[in-house]
C-alpha positions in Angstrom: 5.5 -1.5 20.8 4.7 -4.9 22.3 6.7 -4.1 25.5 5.0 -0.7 26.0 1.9 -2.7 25.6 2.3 -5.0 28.6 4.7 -1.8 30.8 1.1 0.0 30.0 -0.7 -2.2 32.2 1.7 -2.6 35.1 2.0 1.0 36.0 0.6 3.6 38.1 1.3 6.4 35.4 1.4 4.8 32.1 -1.3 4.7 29.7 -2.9 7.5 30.3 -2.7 6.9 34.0 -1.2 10.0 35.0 -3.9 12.2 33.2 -6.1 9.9 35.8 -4.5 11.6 38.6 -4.1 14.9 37.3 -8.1 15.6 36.4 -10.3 17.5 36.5 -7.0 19.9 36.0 -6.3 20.8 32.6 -2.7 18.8 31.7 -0.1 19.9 29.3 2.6 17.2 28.1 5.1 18.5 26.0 6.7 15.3 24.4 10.2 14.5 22.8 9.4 11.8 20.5 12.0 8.3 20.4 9.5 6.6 18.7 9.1 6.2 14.6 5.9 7.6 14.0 5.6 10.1 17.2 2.9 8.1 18.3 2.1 9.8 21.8 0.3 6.6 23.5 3.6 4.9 23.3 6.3 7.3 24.1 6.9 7.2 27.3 3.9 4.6 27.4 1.5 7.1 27.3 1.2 8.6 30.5 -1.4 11.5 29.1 -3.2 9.9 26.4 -5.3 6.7 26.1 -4.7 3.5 25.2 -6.2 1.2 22.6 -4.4 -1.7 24.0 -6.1 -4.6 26.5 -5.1 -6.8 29.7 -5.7 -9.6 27.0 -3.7 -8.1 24.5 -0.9 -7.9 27.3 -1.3 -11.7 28.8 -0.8 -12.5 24.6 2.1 -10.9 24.5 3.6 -12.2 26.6 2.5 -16.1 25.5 3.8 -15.1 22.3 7.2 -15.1 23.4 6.8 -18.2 26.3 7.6 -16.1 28.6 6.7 -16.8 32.7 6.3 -13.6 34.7 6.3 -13.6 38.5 3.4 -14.2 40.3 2.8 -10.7 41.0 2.8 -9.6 37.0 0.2 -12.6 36.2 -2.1 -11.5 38.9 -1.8 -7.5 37.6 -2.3 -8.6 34.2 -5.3 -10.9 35.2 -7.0 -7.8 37.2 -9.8 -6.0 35.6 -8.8 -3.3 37.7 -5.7 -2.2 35.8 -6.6 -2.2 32.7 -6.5 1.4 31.0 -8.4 4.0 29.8 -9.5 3.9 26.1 -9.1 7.5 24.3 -12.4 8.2 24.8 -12.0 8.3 28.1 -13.6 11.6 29.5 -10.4 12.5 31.3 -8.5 13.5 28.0 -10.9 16.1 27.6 -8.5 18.6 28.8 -5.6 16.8 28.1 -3.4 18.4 26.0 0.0 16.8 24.4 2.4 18.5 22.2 5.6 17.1 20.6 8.1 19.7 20.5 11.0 17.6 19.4 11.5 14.4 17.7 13.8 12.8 14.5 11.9 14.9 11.8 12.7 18.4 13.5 17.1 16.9 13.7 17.2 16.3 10.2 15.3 19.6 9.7 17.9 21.3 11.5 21.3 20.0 10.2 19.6 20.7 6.3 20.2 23.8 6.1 24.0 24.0 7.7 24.5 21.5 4.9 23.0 23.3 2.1 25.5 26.3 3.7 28.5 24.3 2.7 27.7 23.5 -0.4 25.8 20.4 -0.1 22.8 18.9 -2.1 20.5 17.5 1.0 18.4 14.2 0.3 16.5 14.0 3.4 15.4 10.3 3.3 12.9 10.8 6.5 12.6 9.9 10.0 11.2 6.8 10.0 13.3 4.5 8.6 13.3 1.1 10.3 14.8 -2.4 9.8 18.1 -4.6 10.0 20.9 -2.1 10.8 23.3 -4.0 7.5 20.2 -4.0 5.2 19.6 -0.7 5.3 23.6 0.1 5.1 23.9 -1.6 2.0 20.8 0.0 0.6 22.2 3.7 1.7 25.7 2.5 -0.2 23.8 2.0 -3.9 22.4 5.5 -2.7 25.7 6.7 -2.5 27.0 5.1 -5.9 23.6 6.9 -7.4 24.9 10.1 -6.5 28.4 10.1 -6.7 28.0 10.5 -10.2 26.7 13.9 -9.9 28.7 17.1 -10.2 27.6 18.6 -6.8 28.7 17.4 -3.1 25.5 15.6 -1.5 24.2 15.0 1.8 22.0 12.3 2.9 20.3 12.7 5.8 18.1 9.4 8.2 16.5 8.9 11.3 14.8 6.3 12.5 15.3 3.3 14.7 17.1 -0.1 13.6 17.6 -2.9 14.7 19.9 -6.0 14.9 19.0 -9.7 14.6 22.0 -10.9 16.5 23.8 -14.2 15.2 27.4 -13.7 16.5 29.5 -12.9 20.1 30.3 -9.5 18.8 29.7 -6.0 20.3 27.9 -3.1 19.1 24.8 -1.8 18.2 22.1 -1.1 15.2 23.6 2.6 14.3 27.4 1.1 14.7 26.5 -2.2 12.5 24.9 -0.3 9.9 27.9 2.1 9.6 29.7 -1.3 9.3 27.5 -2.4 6.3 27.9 0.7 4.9 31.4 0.5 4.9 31.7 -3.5 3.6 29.1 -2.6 0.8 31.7 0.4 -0.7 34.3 -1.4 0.2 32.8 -3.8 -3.1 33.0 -0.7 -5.4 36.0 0.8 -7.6 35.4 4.3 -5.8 35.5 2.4 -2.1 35.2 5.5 -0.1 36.5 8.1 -1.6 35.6 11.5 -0.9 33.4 9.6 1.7 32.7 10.9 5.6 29.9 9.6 7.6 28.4 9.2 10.7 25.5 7.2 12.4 24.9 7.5 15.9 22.5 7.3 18.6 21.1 11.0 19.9 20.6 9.5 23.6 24.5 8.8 23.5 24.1 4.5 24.0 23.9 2.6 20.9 23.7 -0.8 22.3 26.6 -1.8 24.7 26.1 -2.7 28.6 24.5 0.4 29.8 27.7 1.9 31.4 28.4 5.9 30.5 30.8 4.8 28.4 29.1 2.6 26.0 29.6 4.0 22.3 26.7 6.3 20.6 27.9 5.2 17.1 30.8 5.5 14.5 32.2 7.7 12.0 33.5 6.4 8.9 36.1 8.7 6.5 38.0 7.9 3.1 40.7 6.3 5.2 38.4 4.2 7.1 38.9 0.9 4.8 43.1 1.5 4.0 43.6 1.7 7.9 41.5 -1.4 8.5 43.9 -3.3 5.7 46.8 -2.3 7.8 45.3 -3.6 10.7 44.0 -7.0 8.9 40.5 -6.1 9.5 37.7 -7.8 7.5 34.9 -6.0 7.4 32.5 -9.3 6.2 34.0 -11.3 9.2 33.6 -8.8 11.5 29.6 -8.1 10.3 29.3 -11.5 9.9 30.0 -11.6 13.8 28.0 -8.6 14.7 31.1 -7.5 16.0 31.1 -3.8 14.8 32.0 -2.2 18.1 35.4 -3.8 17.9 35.7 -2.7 14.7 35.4 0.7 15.0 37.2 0.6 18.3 40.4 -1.0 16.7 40.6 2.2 14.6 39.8 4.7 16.8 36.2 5.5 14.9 33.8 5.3 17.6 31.3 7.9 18.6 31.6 8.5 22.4 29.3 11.1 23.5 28.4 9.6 27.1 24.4 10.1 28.0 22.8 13.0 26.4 19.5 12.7 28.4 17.4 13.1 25.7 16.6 11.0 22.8 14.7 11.3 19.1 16.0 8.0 18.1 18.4 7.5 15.4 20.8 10.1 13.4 22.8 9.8 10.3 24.5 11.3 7.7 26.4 10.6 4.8 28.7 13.2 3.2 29.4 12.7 -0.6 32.4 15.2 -1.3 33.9 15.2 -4.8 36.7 17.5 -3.4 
C-alpha cells in the first residue's frame, strides 16, 4: 500500500487522475481486484477514485525506508501541484467503479466443482496475508484437524503472502508456503497421505526474475516427500534457505503457467482424500 502511495503522486493517471481528464463525462471502471480487501483507490493506484493519501504522507514514505530518489521525484513530491484529489472531490460524482472479479469470486467458483466430487469445502477467505511458511504450517494443523473426518475435504485460500527473505534461494510466497506446508506434514505419522495440493499465483509469476518462464507456484501430491528422500532433499534446509523454487524444480512439481494477464492475487487449495 505504501508504494501505491508514493506511485499515486507521481502520475498523470493515478489517484483519481484519470477521472480528472475524463469529466464532466460520466466514467465507468470495471475493476479486477489483486488487492486483499478490493480496495479500489489502490488497485491499479486508483485511477477513478480519490485518494486519502498526501505529498507528505509520500515524502514519509519514503524517509521511512532511507531511501534517495532522483532529483526529479523530490521536486514532484515537493509540488503542491501534484498532489491528488480527495474523495470528495466533485469529479467522482459520476464516477462509477465496479469490481467484477477478484479472489472472493475464484474461490467461489472452484466450491462448487469440489462439492461435485465429493468434497467437504472450507473456504478460509480471500484475504489471508502474512509469511508464506507461517501460514503453511498453520494450513497443515488444518489439515491434521480434518483428516480425522469420514468425508474428503477441500480447503480453499486467497490472499497475498509474503516472504521475509534470509537465504540465496529462489522462489516465491505461494511456492514457499507450499514448501512449509509440505515440511510441517512431513512431522506427522500420516505425512501426506491421501494429500494433493496446489498454491499458485493467478497472474502466472510467483516471484522469480520476471521472465515468461518464471514459476506460478507448486503442486504437492502423496509422493511429494518419498521422491524428495530419493533425491536427498531436506525440506528444513531448503526453507531454511528460501530456496523452494529448487525444490520443487528438482522434482518436477512446479506450476508453469507463463503470464495469464490478469491477476486476483493468490490461489490455493488443499485436497484431503481418504481414498
Amino acid at each position: 500500500m505504501e508504494i501505491n502511495s508514493v506511485r499515486k503522486h507521481l502520475s498523470r493517471i493515478k489517484g483519481g487522475r484519470l477521472a480528472a481528464k475524463a469529466a464532466p463525462a460520466t466514467m465507468v471502471t470495471l475493476v479486477i481486484s489483486d488487492v486483499v480487501g478490493d480496495d479500489p483507490s489502490f488497485i491499479a493506484s486508483g485511477p477513478g477514485v480519490g485518494d486519502q493519501t498526501t505529498l507528505h504522507e509520500a515524502r514519509a514514505i519514503l524517509k521511512k525506508y532511507q531511501l534517495t530518489p532522483p532529483q526529479s521525484i523530490e521536486e514532484a513530491l515537493a509540488d503542491p501541484q501534484n498532489e491528488t484529489l480527495a474523495p470528495d472531490d466533485p469529479v467522482f460524482k459520476k464516477v462509477r467503479t465496479r469490481i467484477i472479479a477478484n479472489g472472493a469470486l475464484v474461490l467461489a467458483t472452484a466450491a462448487p466443482l469440489l462439492e461435485a466430487g465429493g468434497f467437504q469445502v472450507i473456504n478460509l477467505g480471500d484475504v489471508l496475508a502474512g509469511e508464506a511458511r507461517d501460514v503453511g504450517a498453520e494450513h497443515a494443523q488444518l489439515v491434521h484437524k480434518y483428516r480425522q473426518q469420514k468425508q474428503p475435504v477441500a480447503l480453499l485460500s486467497g490472499g497475498e503472502l509474503t516472504v521475509t527473505v534470509r537465504g540465496d534461494g529462489a522462489g516465491g510466497p505461494s511456492q514457499e508456503y507450499a514448501l512449509a506446508l509440505v515440511d510441517a506434514l512431513a512431522k506427522t505419522d500420516e505425512g501426506l497421505e491421501g494429500i494433493f495440493a496446489i498454491s499458485a499465483d493467478t497472474d502466472g509469476c510467483d516471484g522469480g526474475e520476471g521472465l515468461i518462464s518464471d514459476p506460478a507456484g507448486a503442486l504437492i501430491s502423496p509422493s511429494t516427500l518419498s521422491r524428495a528422500s530419493a533425491l536427498k532433499l531436506n525440506t528444513a534446509t531448503f526453507l531454511e534457505h528460501n530456496d523452494s523454487g529448487r525444490f520443487f524444480e528438482t522434482l518436477g512439481d512446479l506450476v508453469k503457467t507463463g503470464p495469464t494477464h490478469t491477476n486476483v492475487n493468490d490461489f490455493r487449495f488443499i485436497l484431503i482424500n481418504k481414498n
